[in-house]
DRENGUMAR-370254 format. One record per residue (C-alpha): x, y, z. Coordinates in Angstrom, 2 decimals, decimal comma, always signed. Each point is the difference from the previous one (the first is absolute). Example, Ala and Ser with C-alpha at 12.3 -4.5 7.8 and 13.67 -1.06 7.14 Angstrom:
% DRENGUMAR-370254
<node <+12,30; -4,50; +7,80>>,
<node <+1,37; +3,44; -0,66>>,
//
This chain:
% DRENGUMAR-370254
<node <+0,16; -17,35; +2,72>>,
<node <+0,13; -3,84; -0,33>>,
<node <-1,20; -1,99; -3,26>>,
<node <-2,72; -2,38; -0,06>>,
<node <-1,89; -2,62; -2,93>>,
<node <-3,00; -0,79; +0,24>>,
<node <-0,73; -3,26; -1,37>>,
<node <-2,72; -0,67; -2,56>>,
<node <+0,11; +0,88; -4,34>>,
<node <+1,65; +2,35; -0,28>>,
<node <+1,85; +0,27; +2,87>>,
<node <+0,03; +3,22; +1,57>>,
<node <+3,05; +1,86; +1,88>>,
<node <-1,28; +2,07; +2,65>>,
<node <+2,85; +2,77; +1,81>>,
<node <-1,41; +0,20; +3,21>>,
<node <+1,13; +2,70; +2,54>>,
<node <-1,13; +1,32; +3,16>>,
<node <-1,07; +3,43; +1,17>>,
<node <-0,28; +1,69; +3,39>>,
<node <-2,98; +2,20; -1,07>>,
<node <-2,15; -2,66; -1,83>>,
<node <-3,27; -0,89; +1,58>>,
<node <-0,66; -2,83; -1,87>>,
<node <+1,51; -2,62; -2,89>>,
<node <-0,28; +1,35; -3,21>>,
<node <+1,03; -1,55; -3,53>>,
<node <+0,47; +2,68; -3,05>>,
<node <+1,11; -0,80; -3,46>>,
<node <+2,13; +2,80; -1,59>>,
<node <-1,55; +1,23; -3,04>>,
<node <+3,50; +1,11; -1,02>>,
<node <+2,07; -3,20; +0,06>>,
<node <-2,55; -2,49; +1,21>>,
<node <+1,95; -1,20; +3,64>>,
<node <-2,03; -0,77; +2,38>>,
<node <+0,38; +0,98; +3,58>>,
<node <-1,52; -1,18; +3,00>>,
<node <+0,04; +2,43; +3,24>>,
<node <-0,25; -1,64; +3,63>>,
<node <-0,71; +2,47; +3,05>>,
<node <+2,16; -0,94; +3,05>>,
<node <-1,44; -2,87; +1,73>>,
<node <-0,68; -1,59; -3,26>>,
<node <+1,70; -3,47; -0,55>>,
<node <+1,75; -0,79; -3,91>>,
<node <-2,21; -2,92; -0,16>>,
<node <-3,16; +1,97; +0,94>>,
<node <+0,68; +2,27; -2,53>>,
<node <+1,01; -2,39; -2,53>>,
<node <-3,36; -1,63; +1,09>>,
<node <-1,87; +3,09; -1,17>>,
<node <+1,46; -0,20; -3,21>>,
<node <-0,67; -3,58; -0,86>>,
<node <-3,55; +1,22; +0,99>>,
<node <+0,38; +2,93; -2,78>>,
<node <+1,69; -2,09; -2,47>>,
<node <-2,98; -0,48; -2,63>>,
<node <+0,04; +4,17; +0,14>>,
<node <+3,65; +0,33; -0,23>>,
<node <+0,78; -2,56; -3,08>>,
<node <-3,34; +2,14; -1,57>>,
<node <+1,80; +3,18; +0,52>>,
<node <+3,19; -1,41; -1,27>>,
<node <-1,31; -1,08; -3,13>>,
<node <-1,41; +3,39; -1,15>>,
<node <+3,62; +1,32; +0,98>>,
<node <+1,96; -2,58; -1,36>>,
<node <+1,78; -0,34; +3,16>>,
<node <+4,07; -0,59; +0,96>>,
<node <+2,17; -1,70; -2,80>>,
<node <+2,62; -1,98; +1,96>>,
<node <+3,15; +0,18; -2,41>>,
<node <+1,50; -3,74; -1,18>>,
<node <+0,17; -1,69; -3,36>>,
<node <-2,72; -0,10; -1,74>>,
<node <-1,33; +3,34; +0,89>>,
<node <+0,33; +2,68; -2,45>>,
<node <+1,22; +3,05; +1,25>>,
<node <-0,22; +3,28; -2,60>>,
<node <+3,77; +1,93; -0,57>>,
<node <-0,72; +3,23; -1,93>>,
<node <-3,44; -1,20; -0,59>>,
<node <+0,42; -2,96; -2,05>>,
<node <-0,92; -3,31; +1,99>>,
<node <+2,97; -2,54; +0,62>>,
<node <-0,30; -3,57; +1,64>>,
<node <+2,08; -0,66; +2,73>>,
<node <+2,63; -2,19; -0,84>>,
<node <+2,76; -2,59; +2,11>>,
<node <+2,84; +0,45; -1,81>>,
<node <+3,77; -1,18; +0,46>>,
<node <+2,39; +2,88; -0,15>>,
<node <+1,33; +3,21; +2,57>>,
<node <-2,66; +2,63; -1,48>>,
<node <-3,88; +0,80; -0,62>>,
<node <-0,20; -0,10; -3,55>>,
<node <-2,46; +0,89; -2,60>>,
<node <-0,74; -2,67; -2,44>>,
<node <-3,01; +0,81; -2,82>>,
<node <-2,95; -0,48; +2,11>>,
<node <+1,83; -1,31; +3,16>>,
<node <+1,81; +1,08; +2,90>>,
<node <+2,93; -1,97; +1,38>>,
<node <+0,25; -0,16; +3,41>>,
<node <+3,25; -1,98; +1,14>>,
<node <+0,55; -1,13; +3,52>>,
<node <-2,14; -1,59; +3,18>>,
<node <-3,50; -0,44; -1,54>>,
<node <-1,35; +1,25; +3,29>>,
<node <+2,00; +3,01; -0,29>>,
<node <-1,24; +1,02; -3,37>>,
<node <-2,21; +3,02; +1,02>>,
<node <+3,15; +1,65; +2,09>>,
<node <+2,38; -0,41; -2,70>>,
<node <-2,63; +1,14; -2,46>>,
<node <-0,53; +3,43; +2,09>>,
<node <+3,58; +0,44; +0,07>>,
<node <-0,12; -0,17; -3,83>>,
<node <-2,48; +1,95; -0,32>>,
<node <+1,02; +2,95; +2,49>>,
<node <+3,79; +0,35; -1,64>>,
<node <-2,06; -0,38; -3,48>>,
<node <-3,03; +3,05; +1,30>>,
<node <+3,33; +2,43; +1,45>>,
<node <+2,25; +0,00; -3,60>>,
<node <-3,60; +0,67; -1,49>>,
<node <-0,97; +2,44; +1,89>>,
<node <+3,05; +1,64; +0,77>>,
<node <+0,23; +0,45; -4,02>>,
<node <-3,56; +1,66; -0,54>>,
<node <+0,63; +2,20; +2,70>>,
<node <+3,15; +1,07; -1,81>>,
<node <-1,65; +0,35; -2,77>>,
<node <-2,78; +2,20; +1,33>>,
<node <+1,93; +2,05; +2,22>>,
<node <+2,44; +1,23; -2,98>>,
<node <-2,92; +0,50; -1,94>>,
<node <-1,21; +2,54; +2,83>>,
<node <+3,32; +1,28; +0,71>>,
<node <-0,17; -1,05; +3,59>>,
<node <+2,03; -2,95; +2,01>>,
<node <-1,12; -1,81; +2,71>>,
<node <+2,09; -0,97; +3,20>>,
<node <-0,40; -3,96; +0,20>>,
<node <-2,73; -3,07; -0,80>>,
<node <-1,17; -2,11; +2,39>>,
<node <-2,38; -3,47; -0,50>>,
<node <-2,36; -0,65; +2,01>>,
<node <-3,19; -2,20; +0,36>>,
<node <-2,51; +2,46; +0,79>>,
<node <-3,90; -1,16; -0,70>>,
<node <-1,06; +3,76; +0,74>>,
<node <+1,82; +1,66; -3,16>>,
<node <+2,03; -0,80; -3,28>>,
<node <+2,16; +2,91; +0,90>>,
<node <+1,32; +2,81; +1,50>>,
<node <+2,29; +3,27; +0,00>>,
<node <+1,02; +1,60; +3,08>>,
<node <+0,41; +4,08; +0,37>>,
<node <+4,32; -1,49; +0,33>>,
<node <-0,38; -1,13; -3,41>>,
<node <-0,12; -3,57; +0,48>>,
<node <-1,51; -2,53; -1,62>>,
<node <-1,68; -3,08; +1,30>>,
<node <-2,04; -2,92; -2,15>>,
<node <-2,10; -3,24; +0,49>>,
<node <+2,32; -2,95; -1,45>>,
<node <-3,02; -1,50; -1,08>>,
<node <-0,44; +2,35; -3,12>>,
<node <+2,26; -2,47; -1,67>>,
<node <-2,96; -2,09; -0,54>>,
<node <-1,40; +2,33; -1,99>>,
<node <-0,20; +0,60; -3,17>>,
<node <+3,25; +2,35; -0,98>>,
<node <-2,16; +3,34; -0,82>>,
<node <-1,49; -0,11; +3,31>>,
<node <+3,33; -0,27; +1,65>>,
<node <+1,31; +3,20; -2,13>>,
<node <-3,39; +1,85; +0,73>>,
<node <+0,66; -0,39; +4,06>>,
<node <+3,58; +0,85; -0,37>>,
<node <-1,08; +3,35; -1,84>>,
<node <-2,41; +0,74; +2,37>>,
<node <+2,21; -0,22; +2,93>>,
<node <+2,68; +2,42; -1,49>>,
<node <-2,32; +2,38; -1,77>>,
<node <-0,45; +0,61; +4,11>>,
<node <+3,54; +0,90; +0,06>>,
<node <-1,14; +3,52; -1,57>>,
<node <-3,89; -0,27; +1,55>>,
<node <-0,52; -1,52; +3,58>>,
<node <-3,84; +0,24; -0,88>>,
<node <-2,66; -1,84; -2,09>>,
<node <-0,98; +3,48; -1,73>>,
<node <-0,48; +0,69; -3,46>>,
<node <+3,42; +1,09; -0,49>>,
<node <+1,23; -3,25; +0,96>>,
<node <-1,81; -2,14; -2,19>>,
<node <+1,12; +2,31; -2,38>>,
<node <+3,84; -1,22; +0,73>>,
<node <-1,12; -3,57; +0,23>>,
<node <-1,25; +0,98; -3,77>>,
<node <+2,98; +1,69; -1,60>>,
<node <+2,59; -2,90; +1,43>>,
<node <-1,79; -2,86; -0,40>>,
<node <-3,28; +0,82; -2,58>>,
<node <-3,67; -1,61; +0,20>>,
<node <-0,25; -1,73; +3,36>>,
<node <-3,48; -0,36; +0,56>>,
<node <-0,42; -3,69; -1,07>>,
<node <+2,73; -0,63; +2,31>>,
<node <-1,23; +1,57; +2,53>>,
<node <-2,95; -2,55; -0,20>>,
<node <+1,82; -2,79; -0,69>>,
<node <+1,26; +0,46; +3,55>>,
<node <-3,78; +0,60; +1,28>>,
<node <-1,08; -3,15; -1,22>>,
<node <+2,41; -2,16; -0,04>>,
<node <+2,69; +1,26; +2,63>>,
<node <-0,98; -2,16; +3,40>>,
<node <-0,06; -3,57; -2,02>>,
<node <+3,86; +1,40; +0,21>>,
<node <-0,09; -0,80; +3,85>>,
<node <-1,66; -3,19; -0,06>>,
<node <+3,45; -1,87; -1,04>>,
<node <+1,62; -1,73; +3,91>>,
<node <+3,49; -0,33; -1,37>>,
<node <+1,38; -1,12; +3,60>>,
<node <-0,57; -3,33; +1,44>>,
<node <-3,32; -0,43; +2,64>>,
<node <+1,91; -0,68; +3,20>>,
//
């Protein structure tokens, strides 16, 4: 899939990609994290496609603007780290640093969003991997290992070998939220099910989760809008 801007305000960055059971060019905005995605049928030149779009482009910005579309991370932008906005910083130094309302990013300015991710992934593992402690002793269970991943699909899961994985991106939210997911995920150490018995789990090890549960609802995709890598 090759990356593509279309010029105008704002500029738009279209991931174009080709399919060999298309019939014809389509353009779709996700509703989760707002990327935009044009498909070409075989036969179908880049530049007719990107033609298309241009054509669409007073419907795509539209569509966009109710979704709030991608953030491309760089300084300036405020980026959220356990749910409390920071501003992207330059900063001299070897390591991302929190500073009241900032965040220090040494290093390459273009190379801020990659070294933020990195900081952000080693930050979301110690955090999660110490809530899922937590939990598990708290159910008397153990799980085998943790993996991070960047799944758009779900926050988490729990296979029937006991492992764990997680979206990295929960470190963006606010710190309860984080806890709540981790809970869920090993309350299905003892329940592989969404029955009543193991919400009741998710209840005795973590407590109330209901306005957690929302908070991820609502608020959960504007988690996937951040671009942390660099558009090629």
């Amino acid at each position: 899939m090759g990356q593509h801007v279309l010029p105008g305000n704002p500029p738009v960055e279209i991931n174009l990609k080709r399919s060999a059971r298309a019939r014809r060019i389509s353009l779709r905005v996700s509703s989760l994290d707002g990327r935009v995605t044009l498909t070409l049928p075989k036969g179908v030149s880049d530049r007719a496609g990107l033609d298309f779009a241009r054509e669409k482009a007073d419907w795509l910005r539209t569509h966009l603007s109710r979704h709030g579309g991608t953030v491309a991370v760089g300084a300036g932008v405020e980026v959220p780290l356990a749910g409390q906005p920071l501003v992207l910083t330059p900063a001299s130094g070897r390591s991302v640093r929190v500073e009241g309302s900032q965040l220090l990013v040494p290093g390459a300015p273009d190379r801020m969003g990659v070294r933020l991710a990195a900081y952000l992934k080693t930050l979301a593992r110690d955090r999660l991997a110490e809530a899922s402690d937590r939990y598990a002793a708290r159910l008397g269970r153990t799980y085998s290992r943790i993996t991070l991943r960047d799944t758009r699909s779900r926050w988490g899961s729990c296979s029937s070998q006991g492992a764990l994985s997680y979206s990295w991106r929960l470190i963006m939210a606010p710190a309860e939220v984080l806890d709540y997911v981790a809970a869920h995920e090993v309350a299905h150490l003892a329940e592989m099910n969404h029955s009543q018995a193991f919400w009741d789990k998710v209840q005795d090890i973590y407590g109330p989760y209901k306005a957690q549960r929302t908070w991820l609802r609502t608020h959960g995709s504007a988690l996937h809008r951040y671009r942390f890598e660099p558009l090629d």
